[in-house]
KOLKOLKE-31610 format. One record per residue (C-alpha): x, y, z. Coordinates in Angstrom, 3 decimals. Layout:
<nodes>
         u         v         w
         X         Y         Z
...
</nodes>
This chain:
<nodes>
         u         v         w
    -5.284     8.972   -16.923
    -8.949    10.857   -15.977
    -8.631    13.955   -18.043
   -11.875    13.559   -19.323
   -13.773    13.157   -15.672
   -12.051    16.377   -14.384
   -14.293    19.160   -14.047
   -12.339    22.457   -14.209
   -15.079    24.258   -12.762
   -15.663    21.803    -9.680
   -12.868    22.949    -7.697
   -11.179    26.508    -7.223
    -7.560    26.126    -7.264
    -6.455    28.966    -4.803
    -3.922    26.223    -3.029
    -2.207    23.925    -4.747
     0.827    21.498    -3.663
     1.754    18.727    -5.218
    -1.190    18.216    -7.040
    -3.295    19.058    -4.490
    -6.313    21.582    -4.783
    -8.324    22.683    -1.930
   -10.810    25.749    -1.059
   -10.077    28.148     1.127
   -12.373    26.682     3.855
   -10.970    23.839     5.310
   -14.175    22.576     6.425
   -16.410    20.669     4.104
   -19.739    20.487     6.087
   -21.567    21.994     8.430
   -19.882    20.074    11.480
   -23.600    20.105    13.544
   -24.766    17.898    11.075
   -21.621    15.884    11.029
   -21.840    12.425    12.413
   -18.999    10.689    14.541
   -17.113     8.443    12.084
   -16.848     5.104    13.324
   -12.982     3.318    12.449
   -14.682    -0.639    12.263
   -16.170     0.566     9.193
   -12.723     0.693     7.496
   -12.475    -2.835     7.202
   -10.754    -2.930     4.355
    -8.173    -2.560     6.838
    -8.769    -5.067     9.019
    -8.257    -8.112     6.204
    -5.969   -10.830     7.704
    -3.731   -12.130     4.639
    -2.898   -15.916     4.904
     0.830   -16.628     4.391
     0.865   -19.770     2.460
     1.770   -21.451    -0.380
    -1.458   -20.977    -2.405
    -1.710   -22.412    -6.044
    -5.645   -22.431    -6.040
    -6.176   -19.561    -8.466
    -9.682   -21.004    -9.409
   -12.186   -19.576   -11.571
   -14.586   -18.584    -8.610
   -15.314   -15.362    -9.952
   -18.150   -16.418   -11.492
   -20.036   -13.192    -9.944
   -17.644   -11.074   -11.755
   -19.218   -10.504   -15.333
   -18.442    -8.193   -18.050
   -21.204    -5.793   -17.019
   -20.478    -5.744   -13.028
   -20.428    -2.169   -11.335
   -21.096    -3.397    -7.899
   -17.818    -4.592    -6.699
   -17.896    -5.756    -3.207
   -16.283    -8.309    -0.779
   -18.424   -11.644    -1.804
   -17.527   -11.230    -5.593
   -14.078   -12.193    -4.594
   -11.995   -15.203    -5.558
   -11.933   -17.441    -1.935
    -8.399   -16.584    -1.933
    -8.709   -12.927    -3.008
    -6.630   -12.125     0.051
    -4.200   -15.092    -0.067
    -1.047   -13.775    -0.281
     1.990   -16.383    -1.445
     4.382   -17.505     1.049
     6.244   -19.971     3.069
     3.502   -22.249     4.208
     2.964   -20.299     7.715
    -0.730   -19.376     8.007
    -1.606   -16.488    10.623
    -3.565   -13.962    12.123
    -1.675   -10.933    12.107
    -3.479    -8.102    10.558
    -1.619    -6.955     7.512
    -3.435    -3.770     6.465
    -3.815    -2.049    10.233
    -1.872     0.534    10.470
    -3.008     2.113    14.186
    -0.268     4.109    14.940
     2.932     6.489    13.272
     5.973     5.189    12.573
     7.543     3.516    15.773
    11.573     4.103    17.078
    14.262     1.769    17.040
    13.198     0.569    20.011
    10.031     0.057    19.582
    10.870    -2.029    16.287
    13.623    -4.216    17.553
    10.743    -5.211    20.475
     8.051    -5.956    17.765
    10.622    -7.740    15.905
    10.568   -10.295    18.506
     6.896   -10.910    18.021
     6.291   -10.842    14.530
     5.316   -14.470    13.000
     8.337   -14.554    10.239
     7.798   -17.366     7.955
     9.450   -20.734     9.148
    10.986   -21.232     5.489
    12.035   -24.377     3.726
    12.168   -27.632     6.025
    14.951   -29.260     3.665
    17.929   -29.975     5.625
    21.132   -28.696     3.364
    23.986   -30.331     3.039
    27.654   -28.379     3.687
    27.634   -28.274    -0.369
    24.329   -26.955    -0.269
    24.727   -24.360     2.242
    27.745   -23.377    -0.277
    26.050   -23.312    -3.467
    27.851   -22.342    -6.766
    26.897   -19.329    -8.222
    24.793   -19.071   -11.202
    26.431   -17.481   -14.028
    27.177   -17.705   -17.918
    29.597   -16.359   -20.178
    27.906   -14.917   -23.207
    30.031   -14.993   -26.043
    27.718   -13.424   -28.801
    24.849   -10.737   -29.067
    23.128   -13.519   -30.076
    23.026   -15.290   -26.790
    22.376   -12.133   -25.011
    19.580   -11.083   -26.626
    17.994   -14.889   -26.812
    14.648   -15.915   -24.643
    16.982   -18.631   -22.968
    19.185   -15.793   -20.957
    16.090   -14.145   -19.705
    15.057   -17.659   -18.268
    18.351   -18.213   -16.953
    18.142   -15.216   -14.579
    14.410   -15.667   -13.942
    14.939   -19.428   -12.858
    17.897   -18.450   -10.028
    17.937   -16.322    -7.042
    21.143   -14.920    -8.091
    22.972   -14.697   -11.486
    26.037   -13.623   -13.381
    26.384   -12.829   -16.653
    29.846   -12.124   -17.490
    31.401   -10.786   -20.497
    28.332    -9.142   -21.425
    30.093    -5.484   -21.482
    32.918    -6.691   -24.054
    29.850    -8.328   -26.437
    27.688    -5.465   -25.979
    30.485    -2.861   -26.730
    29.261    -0.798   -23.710
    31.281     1.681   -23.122
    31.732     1.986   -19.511
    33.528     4.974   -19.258
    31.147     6.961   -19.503
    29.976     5.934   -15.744
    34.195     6.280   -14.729
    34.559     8.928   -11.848
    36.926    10.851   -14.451
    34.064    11.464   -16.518
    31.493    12.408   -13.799
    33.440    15.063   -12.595
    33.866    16.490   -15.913
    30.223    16.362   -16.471
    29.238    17.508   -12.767
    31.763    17.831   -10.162
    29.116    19.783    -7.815
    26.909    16.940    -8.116
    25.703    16.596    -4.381
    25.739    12.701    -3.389
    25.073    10.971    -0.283
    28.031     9.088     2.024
    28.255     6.572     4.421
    31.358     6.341     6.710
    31.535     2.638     7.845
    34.310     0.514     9.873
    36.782    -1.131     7.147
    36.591    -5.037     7.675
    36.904    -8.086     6.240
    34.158    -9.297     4.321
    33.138   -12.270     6.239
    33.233   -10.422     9.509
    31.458    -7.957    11.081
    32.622    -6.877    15.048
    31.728    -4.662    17.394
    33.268    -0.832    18.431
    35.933    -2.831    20.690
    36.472    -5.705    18.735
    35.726    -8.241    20.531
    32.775    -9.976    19.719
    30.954   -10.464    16.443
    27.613    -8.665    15.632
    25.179    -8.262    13.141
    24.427    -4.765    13.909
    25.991    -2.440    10.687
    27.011     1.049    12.027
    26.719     3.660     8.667
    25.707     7.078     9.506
    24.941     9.270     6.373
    26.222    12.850     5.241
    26.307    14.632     2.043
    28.945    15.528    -0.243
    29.628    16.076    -3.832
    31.116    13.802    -6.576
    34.534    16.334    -6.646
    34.903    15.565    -2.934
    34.649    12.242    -3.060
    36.162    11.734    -6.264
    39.594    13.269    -4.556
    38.791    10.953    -1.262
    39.319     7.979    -3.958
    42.247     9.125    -5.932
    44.043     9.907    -2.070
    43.510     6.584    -0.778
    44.410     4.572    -3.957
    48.204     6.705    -4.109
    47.974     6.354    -0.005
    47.880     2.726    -1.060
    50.789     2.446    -3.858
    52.912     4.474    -1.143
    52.134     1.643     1.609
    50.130     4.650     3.683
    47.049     3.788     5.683
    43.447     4.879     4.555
    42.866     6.069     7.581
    44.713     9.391     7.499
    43.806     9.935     4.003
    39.840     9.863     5.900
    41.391    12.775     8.104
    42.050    14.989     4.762
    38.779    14.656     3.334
    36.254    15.517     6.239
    32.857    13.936     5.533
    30.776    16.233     8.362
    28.284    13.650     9.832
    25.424    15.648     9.706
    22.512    13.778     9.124
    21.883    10.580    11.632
    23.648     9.860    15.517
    26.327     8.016    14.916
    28.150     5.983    17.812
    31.127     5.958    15.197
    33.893     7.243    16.794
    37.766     6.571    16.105
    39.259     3.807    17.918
    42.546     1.619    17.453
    40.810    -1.008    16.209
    39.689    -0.232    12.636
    40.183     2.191     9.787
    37.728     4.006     8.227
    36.303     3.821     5.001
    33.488     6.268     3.192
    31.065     5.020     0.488
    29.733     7.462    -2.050
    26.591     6.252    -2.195
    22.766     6.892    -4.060
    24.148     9.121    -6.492
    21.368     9.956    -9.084
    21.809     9.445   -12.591
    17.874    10.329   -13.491
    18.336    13.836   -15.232
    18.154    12.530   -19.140
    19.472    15.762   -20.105
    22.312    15.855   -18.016
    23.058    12.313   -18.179
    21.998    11.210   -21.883
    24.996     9.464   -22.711
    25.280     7.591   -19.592
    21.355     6.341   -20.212
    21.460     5.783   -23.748
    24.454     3.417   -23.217
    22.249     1.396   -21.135
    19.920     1.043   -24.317
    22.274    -1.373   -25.339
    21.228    -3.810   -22.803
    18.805    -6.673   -23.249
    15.030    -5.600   -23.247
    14.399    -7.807   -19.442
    17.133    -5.778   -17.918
    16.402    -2.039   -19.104
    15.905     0.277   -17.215
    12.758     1.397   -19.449
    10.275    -1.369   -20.642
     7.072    -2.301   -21.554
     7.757    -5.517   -20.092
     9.290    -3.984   -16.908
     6.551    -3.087   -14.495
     8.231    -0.036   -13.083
     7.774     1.317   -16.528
     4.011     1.906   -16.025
     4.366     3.775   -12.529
     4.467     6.788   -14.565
     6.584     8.765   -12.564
    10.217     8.667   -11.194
    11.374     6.457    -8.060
    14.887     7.396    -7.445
    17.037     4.273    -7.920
    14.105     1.555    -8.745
    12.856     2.910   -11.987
    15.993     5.660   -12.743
    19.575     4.389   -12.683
    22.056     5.042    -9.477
    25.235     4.959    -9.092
    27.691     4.062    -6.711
    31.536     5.411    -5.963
    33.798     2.987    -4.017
    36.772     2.439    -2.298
    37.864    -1.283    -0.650
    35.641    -2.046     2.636
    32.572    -0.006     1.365
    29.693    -1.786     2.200
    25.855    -2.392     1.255
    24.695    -4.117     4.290
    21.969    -6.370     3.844
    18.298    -6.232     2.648
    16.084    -7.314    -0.005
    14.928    -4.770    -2.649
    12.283    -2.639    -2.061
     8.953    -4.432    -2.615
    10.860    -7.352    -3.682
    11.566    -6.325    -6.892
    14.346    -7.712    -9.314
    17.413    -5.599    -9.153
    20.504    -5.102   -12.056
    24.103    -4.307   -11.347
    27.172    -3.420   -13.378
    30.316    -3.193   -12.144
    32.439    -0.147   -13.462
    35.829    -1.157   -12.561
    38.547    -1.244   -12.071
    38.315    -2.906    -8.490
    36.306    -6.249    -7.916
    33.396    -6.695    -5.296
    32.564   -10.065    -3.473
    28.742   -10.422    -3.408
    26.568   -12.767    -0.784
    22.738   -13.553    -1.359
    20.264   -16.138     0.147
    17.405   -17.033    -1.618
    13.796   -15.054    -0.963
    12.157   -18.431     0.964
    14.594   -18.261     3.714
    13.646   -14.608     4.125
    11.656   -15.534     7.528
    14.475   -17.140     9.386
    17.075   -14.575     8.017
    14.381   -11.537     9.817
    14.314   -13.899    12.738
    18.117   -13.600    13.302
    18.123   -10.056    12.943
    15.800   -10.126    15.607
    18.003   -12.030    17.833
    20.837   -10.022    17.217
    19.100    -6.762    18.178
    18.278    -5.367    14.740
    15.460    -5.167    12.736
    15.064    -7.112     8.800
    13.192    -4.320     7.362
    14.389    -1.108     8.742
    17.913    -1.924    10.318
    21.293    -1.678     9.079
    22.754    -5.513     9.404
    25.706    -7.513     8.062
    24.990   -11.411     8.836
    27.155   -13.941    10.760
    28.236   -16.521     8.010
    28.067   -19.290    10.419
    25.233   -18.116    11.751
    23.066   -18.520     8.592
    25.040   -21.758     8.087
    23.960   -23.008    11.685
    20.394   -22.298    10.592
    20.331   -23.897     7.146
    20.503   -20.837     5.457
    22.350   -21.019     2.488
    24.642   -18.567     0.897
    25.778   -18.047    -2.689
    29.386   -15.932    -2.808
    31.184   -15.205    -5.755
    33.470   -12.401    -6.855
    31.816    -9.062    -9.489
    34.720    -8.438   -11.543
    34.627    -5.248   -13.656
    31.823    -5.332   -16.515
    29.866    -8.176   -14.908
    26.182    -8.142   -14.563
    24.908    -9.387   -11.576
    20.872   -10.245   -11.690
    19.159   -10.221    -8.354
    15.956   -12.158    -8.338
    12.436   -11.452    -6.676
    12.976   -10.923    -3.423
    16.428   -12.502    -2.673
    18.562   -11.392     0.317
    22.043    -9.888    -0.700
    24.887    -7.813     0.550
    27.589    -6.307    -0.829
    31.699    -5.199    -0.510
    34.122    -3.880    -2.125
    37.512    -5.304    -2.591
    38.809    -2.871    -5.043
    38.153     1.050    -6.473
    35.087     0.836    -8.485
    32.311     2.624    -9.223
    29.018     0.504    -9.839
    25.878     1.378   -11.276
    22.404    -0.168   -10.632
    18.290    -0.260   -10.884
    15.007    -2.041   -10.505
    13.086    -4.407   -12.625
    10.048    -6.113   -12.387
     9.376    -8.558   -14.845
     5.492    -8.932   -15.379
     5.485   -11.929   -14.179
     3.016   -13.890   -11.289
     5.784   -14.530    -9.155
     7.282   -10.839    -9.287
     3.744    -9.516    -8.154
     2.838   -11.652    -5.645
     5.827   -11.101    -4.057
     5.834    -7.357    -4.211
     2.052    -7.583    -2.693
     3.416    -9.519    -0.077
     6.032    -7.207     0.627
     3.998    -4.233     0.341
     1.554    -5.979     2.735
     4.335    -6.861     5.445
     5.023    -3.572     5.415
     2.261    -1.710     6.815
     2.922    -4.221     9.610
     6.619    -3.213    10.058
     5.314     0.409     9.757
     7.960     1.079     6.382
     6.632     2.871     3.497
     6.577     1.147    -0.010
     8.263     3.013    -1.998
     6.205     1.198    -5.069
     2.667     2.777    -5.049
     1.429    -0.882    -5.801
    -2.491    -0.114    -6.215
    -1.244     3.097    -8.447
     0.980     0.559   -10.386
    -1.593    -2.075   -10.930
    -4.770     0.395   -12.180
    -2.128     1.532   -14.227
    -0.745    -1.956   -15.649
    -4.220    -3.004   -17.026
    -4.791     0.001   -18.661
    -1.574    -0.285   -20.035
    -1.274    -3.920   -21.061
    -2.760    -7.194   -21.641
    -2.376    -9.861   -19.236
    -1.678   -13.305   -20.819
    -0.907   -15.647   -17.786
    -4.120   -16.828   -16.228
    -2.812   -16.835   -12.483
    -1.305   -13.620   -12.974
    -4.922   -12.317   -14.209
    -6.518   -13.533   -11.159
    -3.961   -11.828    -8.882
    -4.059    -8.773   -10.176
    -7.834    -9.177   -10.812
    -8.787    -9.722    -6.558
    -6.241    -6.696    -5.596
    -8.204    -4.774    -7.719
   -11.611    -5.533    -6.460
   -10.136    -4.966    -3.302
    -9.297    -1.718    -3.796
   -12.636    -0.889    -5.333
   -14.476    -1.862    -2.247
   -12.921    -0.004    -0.073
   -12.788     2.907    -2.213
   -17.014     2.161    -2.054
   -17.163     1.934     1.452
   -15.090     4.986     2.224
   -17.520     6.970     0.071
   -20.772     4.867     1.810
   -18.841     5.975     5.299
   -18.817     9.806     3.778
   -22.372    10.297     2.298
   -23.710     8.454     5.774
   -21.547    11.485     7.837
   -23.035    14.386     5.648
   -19.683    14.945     4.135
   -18.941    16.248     0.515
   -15.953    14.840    -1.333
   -14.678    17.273    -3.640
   -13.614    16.116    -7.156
   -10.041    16.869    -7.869
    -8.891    14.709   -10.723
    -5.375    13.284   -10.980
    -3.052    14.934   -13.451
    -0.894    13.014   -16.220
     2.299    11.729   -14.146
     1.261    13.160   -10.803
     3.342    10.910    -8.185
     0.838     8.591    -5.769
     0.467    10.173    -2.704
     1.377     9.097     0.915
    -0.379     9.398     4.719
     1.793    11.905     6.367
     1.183     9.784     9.178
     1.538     6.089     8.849
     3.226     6.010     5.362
     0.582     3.994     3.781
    -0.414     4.621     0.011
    -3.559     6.388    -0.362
    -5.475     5.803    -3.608
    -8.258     7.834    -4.673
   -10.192     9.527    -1.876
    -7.735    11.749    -0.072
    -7.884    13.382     2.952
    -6.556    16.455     2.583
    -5.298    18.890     6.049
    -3.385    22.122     6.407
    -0.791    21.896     8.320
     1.797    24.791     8.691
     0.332    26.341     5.713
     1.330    23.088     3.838
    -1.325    20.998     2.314
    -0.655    16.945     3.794
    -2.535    14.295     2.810
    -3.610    11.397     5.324
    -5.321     8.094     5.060
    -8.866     7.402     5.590
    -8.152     6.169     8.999
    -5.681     8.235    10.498
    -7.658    11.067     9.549
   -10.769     9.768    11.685
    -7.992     9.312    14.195
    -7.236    13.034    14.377
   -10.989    14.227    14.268
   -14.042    12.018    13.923
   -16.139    14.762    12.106
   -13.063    14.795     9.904
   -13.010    18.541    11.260
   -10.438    20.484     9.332
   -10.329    18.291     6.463
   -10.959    18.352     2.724
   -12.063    14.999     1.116
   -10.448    15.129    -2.504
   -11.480    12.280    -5.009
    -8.973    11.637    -7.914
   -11.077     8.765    -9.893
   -14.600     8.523   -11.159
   -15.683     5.358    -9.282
   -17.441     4.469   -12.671
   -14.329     5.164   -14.552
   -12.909     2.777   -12.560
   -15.136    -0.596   -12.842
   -15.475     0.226   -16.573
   -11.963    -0.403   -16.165
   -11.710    -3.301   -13.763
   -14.654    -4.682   -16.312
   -12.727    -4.111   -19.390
    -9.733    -5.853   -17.788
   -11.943    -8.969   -17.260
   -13.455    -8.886   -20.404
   -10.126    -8.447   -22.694
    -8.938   -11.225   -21.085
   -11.786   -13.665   -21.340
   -12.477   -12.515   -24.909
    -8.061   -13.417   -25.140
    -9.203   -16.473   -23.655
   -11.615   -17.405   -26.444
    -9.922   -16.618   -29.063
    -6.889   -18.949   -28.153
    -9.371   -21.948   -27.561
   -11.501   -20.849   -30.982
    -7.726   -20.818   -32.206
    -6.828   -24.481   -30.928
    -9.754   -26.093   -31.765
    -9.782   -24.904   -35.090
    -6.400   -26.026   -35.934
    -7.333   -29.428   -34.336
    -9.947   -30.064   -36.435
    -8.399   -29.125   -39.498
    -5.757   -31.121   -38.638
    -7.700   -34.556   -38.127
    -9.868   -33.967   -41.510
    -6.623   -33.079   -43.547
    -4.208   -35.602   -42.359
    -3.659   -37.984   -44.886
    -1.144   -41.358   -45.169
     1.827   -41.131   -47.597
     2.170   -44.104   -50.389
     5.670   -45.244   -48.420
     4.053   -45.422   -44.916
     1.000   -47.038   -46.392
     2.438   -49.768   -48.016
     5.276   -50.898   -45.525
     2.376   -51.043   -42.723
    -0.024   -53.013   -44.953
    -2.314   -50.161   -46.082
    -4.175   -50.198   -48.668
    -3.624   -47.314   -51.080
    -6.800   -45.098   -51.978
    -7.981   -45.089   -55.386
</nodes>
C-alpha cells in the first residue's frame, strides 16, 4: 500500500465513489491551452504478443540494475512480450482494445477469424483420446498433507483425490441444504433453468440434431425456494412422478436474460441453483473454518495461493461458492477465469460425471465452438464427444462421488453434470508457480482481444505479489520481472502524453484493500493513472485510450494518479535486487559447502586398505 505518498491536502474529497475523489470542476485545464491527444502514442497498446512455446528466459536484462529509475521499452528481456503458448506465432494485437464490448453476433463472426492456437500435432490413439483419470486414494493425513500430493495435482490436467473428506474428518454437513436454510433461508442465489439430458448429448429445441450451443437463461431466487424445488423433485422421484411438473410448482420467473426456452414435448426441465456466495465470514464461519482443514495448496486462503495477495474479494475465485443440484444440472463448458487452478468438493448425496481436456488443446476446442455457432470465451457450450474425438481432442471422464476432491489444473477445459441431488462447493487457486502465471497473462491478454473482462486485476496482483513475497524460481522472476517493466512504461508515457497536453494529474492515492478499477467502456484493467468522468452524477473511470476516444482534450475528465511513479521503481528495483542478492547467497552457499567438502573428505582405514592405500601416519 501508498499511505505514506498520499497527500490529504492534495485533493478535496467533495465526491467520492468507490474510492474515487474528484473536485467539483470536472475540467482539469484550461482547454485553450489543451493540445489534441494523439492515440499512436499509447503504444503500450499496440504490443503484438508472440504465441509460442518460449523457454528463452535469458539474463538480457543486463540494463536493469539495482539503481534503475528509467524504465522504458529497450531495458526489456527480448522476449519481454513473449507470451507461452502452442507454438502458433502471430500478429494479432493483444492489448488494442478500439471499441466496447461487441454482441453475440458480432462475437460469433470474430470467432471465425481469430488465430486459435493449432495445439499438439501428436496423433492419439482411441486409448488416448480416452484417458484414465488421475486420481489417488489417500488413506492417512499423512499423505494428504505430504509435498508428493501437491505434485500429483500440479503434474495432471485433472485430478481426484478421493477419500480425503473421511481422513480429514470434514464435516460436510455443514455445506448440506438442511443446514443452509437454517442458517439463511432468504439467502438470494442465482438459477439457471436448462433442458434435462443425457450427459453425453446435447440437442437442439426440436430434437433433432445435435448442437453445441447450451441454452441457460438466469433468474434469481433464494436458498428456501430452491431448497423446496429439490426436496419436490427427489419425493416426485420415489413416487415415479416426472420433474417436470414439480418445475410447474416452483416458478423460477426468468427475469434476467432472453431465453428461447420454451416448453416442448421433447425434454423436461431442470433448474440449477447456482453462484451462491459463501464469502460473509461472519455469517458463514463454520462453513470456512471447515475448509481450514484442507491442505495448504488447496485453501482457499494462502500465502502460497496467488489470489491471496489480490487484497480484496472476487466472488467465487478467491471466496468459496456453492452450488445446489438436482440430476441434469449443468456447468457447460469453459476454462477458469484467467486460467487459474480451480477446487471442488462434492457434498452429496448424489454423484456428478465430470469431462475435461487438457489446456494445449484449448485452440482447437475455441475453433469448434466457432464452427458450431458459439463463442469459447463468452458462449454457453456443451461439446460433441465425437466431435472432440474426430479432432484429436482428448477427454478425461470419470464419476465425483460424494466427498471427492476434484483438482482442475491451469487452464484445463471442463464441464460438468449432475447425476444425483448434491450440493457442491468450489474456488480458485493459483499456485505461484511459472506455469500458473504465464498462463493467466496469456489469458488475460486474449482477452482484451475477445473484448471479456478479467476478472483477476493481473497488474494489481503482480505489484502486489513482489511486495508481498520472494520469488525463488528464476523463470518465474523474469516473467513477472518484464510485465512489470511493462507496466511502468506505459504508466511513463501516459504521464509524458499528459505534461506534453498541459494537463494536471491529480494525486489520489489508493486506499488499503480498495478493489482495482475497470474502463466503463472496454473492460480493461486500469492501473494507476485513471481517467476519471461524471456520468449521471456517478463517478466512472475509463482507460487512457477510450478516454481520448470520447474527447481528445480529455474535456470533462479528471486524471487521478494512485502510485508515486518513484514508489514504484523503488519497488520494481527492490524486486530485482532481493532476488539477485537470493541469488548470491545460494551460490556463496554452494560453493562454500563444496569446498569444505573437498578439503575435509578423508579415506576410512577399511576402504584404504582393500583398494591398496596406504594409510597416513
Amino acid at each position: 500500500m501508498i499511505d505514506k505518498f498520499c497527500d490529504p491536502n492534495a485533493l478535496p474529497s467533495n465526491q467520492r465513489t468507490n474510492g474515487i475523489k474528484v473536485e467539483k470542476s470536472n475540467v482539469t485545464a484550461n482547454s485553450q491551452q489543451q493540445k489534441r491527444i494523439n492515440l499512436q502514442s499509447l503504444n503500450h497498446n499496440n504490443i503484438k504478443p508472440t504465441i509460442q512455446n518460449n523457454n528463452n528466459n535469458n539474463n538480457n536484462n543486463n540494463s536493469n540494475n539495482n539503481n534503475n529509475n528509467n524504465i522504458n521499452n529497450n531495458n526489456n528481456d527480448d522476449n519481454a512480450n513473449s507470451i507461452n503458448g502452442n507454438g502458433i506465432k502471430h500478429d494479432v494485437d493483444l492489448g488494442t482494445h478500439d471499441a466496447p464490448r461487441a454482441n453475440d453476433s458480432q462475437h460469433e463472426a470474430k470467432a471465425n477469424i481469430l488465430p486459435y492456437p493449432q495445439g499438439p500435432l501428436k496423433h492419439n490413439s482411441p486409448s488416448e483420446l480416452n484417458p484414465p483419470t488421475p486420481s489417488i486414494f489417500v488413506q492417512s493425513e499423512a499423505e494428504i498433507f505430504s509435498p508428493q500430493l501437491q505434485e500429483f495435482c500440479l503434474a495432471h490436467p485433472i485430478a481426484v483425490i478421493r477419500n480425503i473428506s473421511r481422513v480429514l474428518k470434514l464435516n460436510l454437513g455443514l455445506f448440506s441444504t438442511k443446514t443452509l436454510v437454517d442458517l439463511d433461508a432468504g439467502h438470494s442465489i442465482e438459477v439457471r433453468t436448462q433442458l434435462e439430458q443425457p450427459s453425453d448429448e446435447n440437442w437442439d429445441h426440436e430434437k433433432k440434431l445435435k448442437i453445441w450451443r447450451c441454452e441457460s437463461p438466469r433468474a434469481w431466487s433464494k436458498i428456501g425456494r430452491y431448497a423446496q424445488y429439490q426436496a419436490r423433485t427427489f419425493q416426485n422421484h420415489l413416487t415415479s412422478k416426472t420433474r417436470n411438473s414439480v418445475a410447474a410448482d416452483i416458478d423460477f420467473t426468468i427475469n434476467d436474460e432472453k431465453t428461447s426456452i420454451k416448453k416442448n414435448p421433447h425434454f423436461k426441465f431442470v433448474t440449477f441453483g447456482t453462484n451462491v456466495d459463501l464469502s460473509d465470514s461472519k455469517k458463514w464461519k463454520g462453513q470456512l473454518d471447515e475448509l481450514d482443514k484442507l491442505p495448504m495448496f488447496s485453501r482457499v486462503v494462502s500465502a502460497s495461493n496467488m489470489l491471496s495477495h489480490i487484497g480484496h474479494p472476487i466472488l467465487g475465485m478467491n471466496t468459496v461458492q456453492l452450488y445446489m443440484k438436482v440430476p441434469g444440472c449443468r456447468t457447460p463448458g469453459h476454462q477458469e477465469n484467467n486460467n487459474f487452478c480451480s477446487v471442488n468438493i462434492n457434498i452429496g448425496p448424489g454423484d456428478c460425471e465430470w469431462f475435461g481436456v487438457p489446456e494445449e488443446y484449448w485452440g482447437p476446442m475455441a475453433r469448434l465452438c466457432a464452427e458450431n455457432n458459439t463463442n469459447f470465451v463468452h458462449g454457453s457450450w456443451w461439446p460433441n464427444l465425437d466431435d472432440l474425438h474426430a479432432r484429436n481432442i482428448p477427454v478425461y471422464r470419470f464419476i465425483q462421488k460424494p466427498g471427492d476432491l476434484v483438482w482442475v489444473n491451469t487452464g484445463t477445459v471442463h464441464w460438468v453434470q449432475a447425476i444425483g441431488w448434491c450440493n457442491n462447493i468450489a474456488w480458485n487457486v493459483g499456485p505461484i508457480t511459472t506455469k500458473q502465471f504465464k498462463s493467466a497473462i496469456e489469458r488475460y491478454e486474449w482477452n482484451k482481444v475477445e473484448r471479456y473482462k478479467s476478472i483477476v486485476p493481473m497488474i494489481h496482483l503482480t505489484w502486489n505479489l513482489v511486495r508481498n513475497i520472494e520469488i525463488h524460481d528464476e523463470e518465474l522472476f523474469h516473467v513477472i520481472k518484464n510485465f512489470m517493466a511493462t507496466t511502468l512504461s506505459y504508466c511513463e508515457r501516459i504521464i509524458k502524453m499528459l505534461e506534453d497536453s498541459n494537463i494536471d494529474i491529480k494525486w489520489h492515492g489508493k486506499a488499503p484493500h480498495e478493489p482495482a478499477h475497470y474502463c466503463a467502456n472496454c473492460e480493461i484493467e486500469v492501473f494507476n493513472i485513471l481517467f476519471v468522468k461524471s456520468i449521471e452524477k456517478k463517478l466512472v473511470v475509463h482507460c487512457a485510450k477510450c478516454a481520448i476516444e470520447v474527447s481528445q482534450i480529455l474535456e470533462s475528465f479528471v486524471v487521478l494518479q494512485e502510485y508515486d511513479m518513484a514508489y514504484l521503481k523503488e519497488t520494481y528495483s527492490n524486486f530485482i535486487r532481493t532476488f539477485r542478492n537470493q541469488q548470491q547467497r545460494i551460490t556463496n552457499t554452494t560453493t562454500t559447502v563444496a569446498t569444505t567438502a573437498a578439503t575435509t573428505t578423508t579415506v576410512s582405514p577399511a576402504n584404504s586398505l582393500s583398494k591398496g592405500c596406504t594409510l597416513p601416519n
